[in-house]
C-alpha positions in Angstrom: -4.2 -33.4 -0.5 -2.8 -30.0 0.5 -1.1 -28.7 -2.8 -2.8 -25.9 -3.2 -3.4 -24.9 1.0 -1.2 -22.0 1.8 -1.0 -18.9 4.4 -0.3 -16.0 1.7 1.6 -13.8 4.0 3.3 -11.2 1.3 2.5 -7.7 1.1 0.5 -8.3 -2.2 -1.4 -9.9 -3.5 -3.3 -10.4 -0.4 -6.1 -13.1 0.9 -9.4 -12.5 -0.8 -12.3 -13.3 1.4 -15.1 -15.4 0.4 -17.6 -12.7 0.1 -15.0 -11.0 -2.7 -14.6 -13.9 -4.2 -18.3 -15.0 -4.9 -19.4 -10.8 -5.8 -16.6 -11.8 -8.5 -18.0 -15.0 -9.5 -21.6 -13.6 -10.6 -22.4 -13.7 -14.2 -20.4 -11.0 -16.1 -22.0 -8.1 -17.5 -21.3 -5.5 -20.6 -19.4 -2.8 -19.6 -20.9 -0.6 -21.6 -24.6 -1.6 -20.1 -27.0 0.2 -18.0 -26.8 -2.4 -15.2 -23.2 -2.1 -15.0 -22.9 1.0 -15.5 -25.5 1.8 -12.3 -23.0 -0.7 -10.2 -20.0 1.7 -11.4 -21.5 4.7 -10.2 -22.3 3.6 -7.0 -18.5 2.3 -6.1 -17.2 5.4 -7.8 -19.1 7.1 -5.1 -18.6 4.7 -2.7 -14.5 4.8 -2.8 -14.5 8.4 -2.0 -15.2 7.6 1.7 -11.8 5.1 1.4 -10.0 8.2 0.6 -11.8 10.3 2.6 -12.4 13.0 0.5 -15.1 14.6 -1.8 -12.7 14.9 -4.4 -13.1 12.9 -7.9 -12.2 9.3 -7.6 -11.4 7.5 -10.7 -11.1 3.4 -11.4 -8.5 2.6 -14.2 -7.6 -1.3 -15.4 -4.2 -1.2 -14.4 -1.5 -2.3 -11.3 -0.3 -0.1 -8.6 2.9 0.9 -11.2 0.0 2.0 -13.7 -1.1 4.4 -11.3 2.3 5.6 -10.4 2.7 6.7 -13.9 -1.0 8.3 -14.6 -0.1 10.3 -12.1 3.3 11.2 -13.4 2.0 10.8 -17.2 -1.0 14.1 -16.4 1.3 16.2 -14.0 5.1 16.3 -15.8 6.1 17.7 -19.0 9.7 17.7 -20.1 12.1 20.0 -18.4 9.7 20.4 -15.3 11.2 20.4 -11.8 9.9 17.4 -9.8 10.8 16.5 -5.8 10.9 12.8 -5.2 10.9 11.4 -1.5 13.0 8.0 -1.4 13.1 5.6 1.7 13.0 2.8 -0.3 12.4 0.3 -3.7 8.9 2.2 -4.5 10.1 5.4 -3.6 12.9 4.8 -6.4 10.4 3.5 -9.1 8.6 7.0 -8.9 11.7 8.8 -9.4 12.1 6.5 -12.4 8.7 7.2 -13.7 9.8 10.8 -13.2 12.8 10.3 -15.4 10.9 8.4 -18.6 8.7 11.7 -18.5 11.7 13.9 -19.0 11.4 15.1 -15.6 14.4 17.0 -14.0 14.1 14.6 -11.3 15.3 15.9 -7.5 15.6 13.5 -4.8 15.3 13.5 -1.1 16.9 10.1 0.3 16.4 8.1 3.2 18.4 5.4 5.2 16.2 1.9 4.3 14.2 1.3 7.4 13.6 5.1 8.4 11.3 7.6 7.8 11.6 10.8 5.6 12.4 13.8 7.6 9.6 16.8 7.0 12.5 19.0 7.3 14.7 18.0 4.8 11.8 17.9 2.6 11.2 21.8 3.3 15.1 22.6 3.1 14.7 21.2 -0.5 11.2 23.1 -1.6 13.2 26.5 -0.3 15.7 25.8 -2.2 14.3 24.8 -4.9 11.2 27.2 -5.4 10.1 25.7 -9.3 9.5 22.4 -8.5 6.0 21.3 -9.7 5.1 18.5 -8.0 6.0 16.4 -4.9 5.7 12.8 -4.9 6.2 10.5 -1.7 5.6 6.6 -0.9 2.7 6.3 2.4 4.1 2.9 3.1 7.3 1.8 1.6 6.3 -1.9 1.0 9.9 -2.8 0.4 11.0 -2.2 4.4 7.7 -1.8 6.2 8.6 2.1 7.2 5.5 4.5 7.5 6.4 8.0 6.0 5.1 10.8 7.9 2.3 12.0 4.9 0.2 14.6 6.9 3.3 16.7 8.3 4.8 16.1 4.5 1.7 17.4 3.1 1.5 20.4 5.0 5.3 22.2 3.9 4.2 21.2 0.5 0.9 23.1 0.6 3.5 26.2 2.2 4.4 25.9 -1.9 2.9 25.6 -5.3 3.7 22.2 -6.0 1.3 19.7 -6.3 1.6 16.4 -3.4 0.9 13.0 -4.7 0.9 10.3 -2.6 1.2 6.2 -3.0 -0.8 5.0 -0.7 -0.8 1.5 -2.9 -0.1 -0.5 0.4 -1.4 1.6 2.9 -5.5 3.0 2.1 -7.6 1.2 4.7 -4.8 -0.4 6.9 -3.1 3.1 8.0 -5.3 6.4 7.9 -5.1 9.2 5.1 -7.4 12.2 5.3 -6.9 13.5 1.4 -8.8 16.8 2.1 -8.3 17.4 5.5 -4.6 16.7 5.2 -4.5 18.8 1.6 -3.3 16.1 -0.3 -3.4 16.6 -4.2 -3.2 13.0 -5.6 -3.5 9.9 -4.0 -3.5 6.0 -5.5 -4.3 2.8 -4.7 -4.2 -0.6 -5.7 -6.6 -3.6 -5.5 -4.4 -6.5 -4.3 -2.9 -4.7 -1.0 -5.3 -3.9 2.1 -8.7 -3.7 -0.6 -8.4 -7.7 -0.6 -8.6 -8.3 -4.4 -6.8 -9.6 -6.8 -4.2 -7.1 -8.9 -5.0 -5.5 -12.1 -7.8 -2.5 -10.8 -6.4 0.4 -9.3 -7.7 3.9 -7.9 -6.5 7.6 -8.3 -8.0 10.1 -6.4 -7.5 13.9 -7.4 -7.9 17.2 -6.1 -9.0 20.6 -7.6 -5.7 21.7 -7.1 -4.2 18.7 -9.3 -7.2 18.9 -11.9 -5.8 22.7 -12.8 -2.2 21.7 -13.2 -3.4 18.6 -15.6 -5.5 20.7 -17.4 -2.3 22.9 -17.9 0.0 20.1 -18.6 0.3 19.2 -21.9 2.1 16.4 -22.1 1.8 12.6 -24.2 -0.8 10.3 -22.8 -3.7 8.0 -24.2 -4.7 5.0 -22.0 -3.5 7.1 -18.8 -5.0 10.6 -19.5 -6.9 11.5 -16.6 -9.2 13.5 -18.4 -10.6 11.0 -20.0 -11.2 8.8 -17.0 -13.2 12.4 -15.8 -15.4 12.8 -18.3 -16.2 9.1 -18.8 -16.6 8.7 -14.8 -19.4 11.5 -15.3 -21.5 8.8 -17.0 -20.7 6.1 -15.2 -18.3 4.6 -17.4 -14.5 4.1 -18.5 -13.4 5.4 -21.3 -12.0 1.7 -22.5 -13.1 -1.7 -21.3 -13.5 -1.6 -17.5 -12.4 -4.5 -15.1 -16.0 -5.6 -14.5 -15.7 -9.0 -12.3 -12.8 -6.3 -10.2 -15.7 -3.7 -9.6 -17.7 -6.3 -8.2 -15.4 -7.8 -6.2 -14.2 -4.0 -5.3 -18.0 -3.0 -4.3 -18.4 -6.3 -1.8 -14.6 -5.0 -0.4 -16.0 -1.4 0.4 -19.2 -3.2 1.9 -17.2 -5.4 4.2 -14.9 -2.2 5.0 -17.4 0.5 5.7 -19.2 -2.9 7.9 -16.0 -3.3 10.1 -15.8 0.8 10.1 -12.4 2.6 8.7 -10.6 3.5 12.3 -11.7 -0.5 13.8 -9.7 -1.3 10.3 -7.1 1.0 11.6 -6.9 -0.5 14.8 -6.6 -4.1 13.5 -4.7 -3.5 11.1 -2.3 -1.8 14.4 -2.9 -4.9 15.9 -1.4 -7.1 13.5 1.8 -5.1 13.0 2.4 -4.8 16.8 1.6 -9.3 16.8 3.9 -9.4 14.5 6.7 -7.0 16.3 6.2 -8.4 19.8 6.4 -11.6 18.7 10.0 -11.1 16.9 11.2 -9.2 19.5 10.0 -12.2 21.8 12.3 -14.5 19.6 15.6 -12.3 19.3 14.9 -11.0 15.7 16.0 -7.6 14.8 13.2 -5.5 13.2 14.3 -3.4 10.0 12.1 -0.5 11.4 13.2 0.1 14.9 10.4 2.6 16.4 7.1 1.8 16.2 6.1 5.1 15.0 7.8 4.4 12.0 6.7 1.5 11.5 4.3 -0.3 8.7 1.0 -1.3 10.1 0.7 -3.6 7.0 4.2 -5.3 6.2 6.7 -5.8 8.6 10.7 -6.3 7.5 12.5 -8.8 9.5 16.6 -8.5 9.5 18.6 -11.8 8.8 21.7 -12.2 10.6 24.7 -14.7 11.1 22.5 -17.3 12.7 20.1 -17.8 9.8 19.8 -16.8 6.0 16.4 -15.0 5.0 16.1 -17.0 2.1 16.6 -20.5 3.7 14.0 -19.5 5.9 11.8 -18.3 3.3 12.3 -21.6 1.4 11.4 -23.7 4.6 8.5 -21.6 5.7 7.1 -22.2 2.0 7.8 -26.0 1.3 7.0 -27.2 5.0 4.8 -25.0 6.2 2.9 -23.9 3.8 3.2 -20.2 4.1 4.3 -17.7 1.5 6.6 -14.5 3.3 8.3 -12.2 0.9 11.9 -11.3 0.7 14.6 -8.2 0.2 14.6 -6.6 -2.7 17.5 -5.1 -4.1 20.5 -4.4 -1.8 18.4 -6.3 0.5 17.9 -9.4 -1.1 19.0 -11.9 1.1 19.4 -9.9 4.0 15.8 -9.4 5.3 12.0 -11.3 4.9 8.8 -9.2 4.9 5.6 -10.5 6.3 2.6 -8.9 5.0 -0.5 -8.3 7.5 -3.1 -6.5 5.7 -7.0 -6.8 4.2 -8.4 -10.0 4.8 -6.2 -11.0 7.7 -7.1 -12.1 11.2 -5.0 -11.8 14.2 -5.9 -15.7 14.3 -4.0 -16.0 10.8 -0.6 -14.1 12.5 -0.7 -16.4 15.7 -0.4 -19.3 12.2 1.9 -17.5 10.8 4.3 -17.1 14.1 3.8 -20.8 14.6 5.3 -21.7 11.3 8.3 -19.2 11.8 8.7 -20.6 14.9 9.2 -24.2 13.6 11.3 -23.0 10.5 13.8 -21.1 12.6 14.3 -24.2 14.6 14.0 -26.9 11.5 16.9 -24.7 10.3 19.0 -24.6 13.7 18.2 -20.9 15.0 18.4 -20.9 18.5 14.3 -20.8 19.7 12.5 -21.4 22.3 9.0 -22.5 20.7 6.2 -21.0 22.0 7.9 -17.4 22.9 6.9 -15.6 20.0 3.3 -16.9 19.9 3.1 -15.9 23.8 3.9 -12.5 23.0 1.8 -12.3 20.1 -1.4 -13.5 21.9 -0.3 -11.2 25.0 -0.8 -8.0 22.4 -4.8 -9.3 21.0 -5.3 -10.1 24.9 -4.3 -6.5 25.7 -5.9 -5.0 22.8 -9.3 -6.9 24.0 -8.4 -5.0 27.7 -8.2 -8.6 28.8 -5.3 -9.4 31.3 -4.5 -5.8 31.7 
């Protein structure tokens, strides 16, 4: 009866609403014909106001990693100096990007669970005046921490070097003003807050960026930016687009721009601070401590001597029916991550703290039911200004 019923509570991918899922399910067009090509244009346009910027927007057929590297691939040639900002997993795969591009790769590392500091970061471009470009994680997906982008952005535009930021699971649950803030590159991904499935993603890029590409004459074919430019002027990609993803990505900018981008914001606040309360409430340790620094779409939950992560993964799944990540790396076994972004509903974290409820006590963690939910449903009363 229920085999395929689940609460998909990972950071990506995430629930796709109905509206998504039908725009997806219309008949498929050419993507090299006028009709298509007139829906193209209009979410090309369209995706600008995601970024918030006026700058060039471009849709590639690719994951969040293949947009990591574009950016890499039209920015770094051999030799160059790059800066890489590391609080975590993703943080780490761009500095490996970095590396298969011949890179000589600097790093700026963070504890897991905190936030990088803007000061370190301008202690490194003083003392390191050549580096090229800058590249930092928005949210670091693999322990839920928030890295401080617009005070990052503004020692990097003290320098030369070009600021690219993954914002893969971040864009439309946490704010990012690419103009106003002066960031240079900036990528997305379809299956994180956009509520689609993976396998589009976005790259947004400034004037700034678009001279140091032009100037960078490194090896690239699928990923060269340039192409994606001059096809994007007519409406087009310059291989075979992700059609049924455009449609489904054109319904997802609808249904955003309907709920507004700071009410997105806010709920997306909301959930994170559900989620928070409600561990707090039930003695969990949070892998972000402050707030500040904390995710507004994934949250990392810290395992201790009372229960193993992965039990409780495993219990949550098979009894419960819903789907929370785990660690990754040295944290494998020692934390779970609930994601709380795109199509999600405070309704769908009061579920969710239910079911973790039960599982910690099906696996003998001292709870009191009910606690968690209580302070969960406290937060969405508070945040309606009821029972204040």
């Amino acid at each position: 009866m229920f085999s395929e019923y689940q609460h998909l509570r990972i950071p990506g991918p995430t629930p796709i609403s109905p509206e998504v899922q039908r725009a997806m399910e219309r008949t498929i067009l050419g993507h090299r014909s006028g009709e298509f090509s007139k829906i193209f244009g209009e979410v090309l346009i369209k995706a600008k106001r995601l970024f918030q910027t006026n700058q060039d927007v471009l849709i590639v057929a690719a994951s969040g990693t293949g947009a990591l590297e574009m950016a890499v691939a039209n920015l770094v040639e051999p030799g160059d100096q790059v800066l890489v900002i590391v609080t975590g997993v993703f943080g780490g795969r761009f500095a490996k990007i970095a590396k298969a591009f011949q890179a000589e790769v600097l790093t700026c590392e963070f504890e897991y669970g905190k936030a990088a500091d803007p000061e370190q970061i301008r202690e490194m471009l003083v003392q390191n005046p050549k580096i090229k470009a800058v590249f930092a994680t928005h949210c670091e997906t693999s322990t839920g921490v928030v890295n401080p982008i617009k005070e990052i952005a503004e020692i990097v535009n003290e320098t030369n070097a070009v600021f690219v930021v993954d914002s893969v699971s971040a864009l439309v649950g946490m704010d990012l003003k690419m103009d106003e803030w002066g960031v240079d590159i900036a990528v997305t991904a379809s299956h994180k807050a956009l509520g689609l499935p993976p396998g589009l993603a976005l790259i947004a890029v400034s004037q700034k960026a678009w001279q140091v590409i032009e100037e960078t004459h490194s090896t690239r074919f699928y990923f060269d930016l340039k192409a994606y430019k001059e096809n994007a002027i007519k409406n087009t990609t310059p291989f075979t687009g992700p059609v049924s993803l455009v449609f489904g990505l054109s319904t997802s900018i609808d249904l955003i721009e309907q709920e507004g981008l700071e009410n997105s914001f806010a709920r997306h606040k909301l959930l994170r601070d559900m989620v928070r309360k409600a561990a707090i409430a039930l003695g969990l340790s949070l892998l972000v401590e402050n707030d500040q620094d904390a995710s507004c779409t994934v949250t990392a939950i810290k395992g201790d001597e009372r229960f193993d992560p992965e039990q409780l993964r495993k219990v949550l799944r098979e009894d419960y029916k819903i789907v929370a990540a785990g660690g990754q790396q040295h944290l494998k076994g020692k934390i779970f991550r609930i994601g709380h972004m795109g199509y999600t509903h405070p309704m769908d974290i009061l579920t969710t703290i239910a079911g973790l409820e039960l599982a910690l006590k099906q696996i003998g963690y001292p709870v009191e039911l009910g606690k968690g939910i209580k302070a969960a449903e406290e937060e969405w009363l508070y945040a309606q200004n009821i029972g204040k």
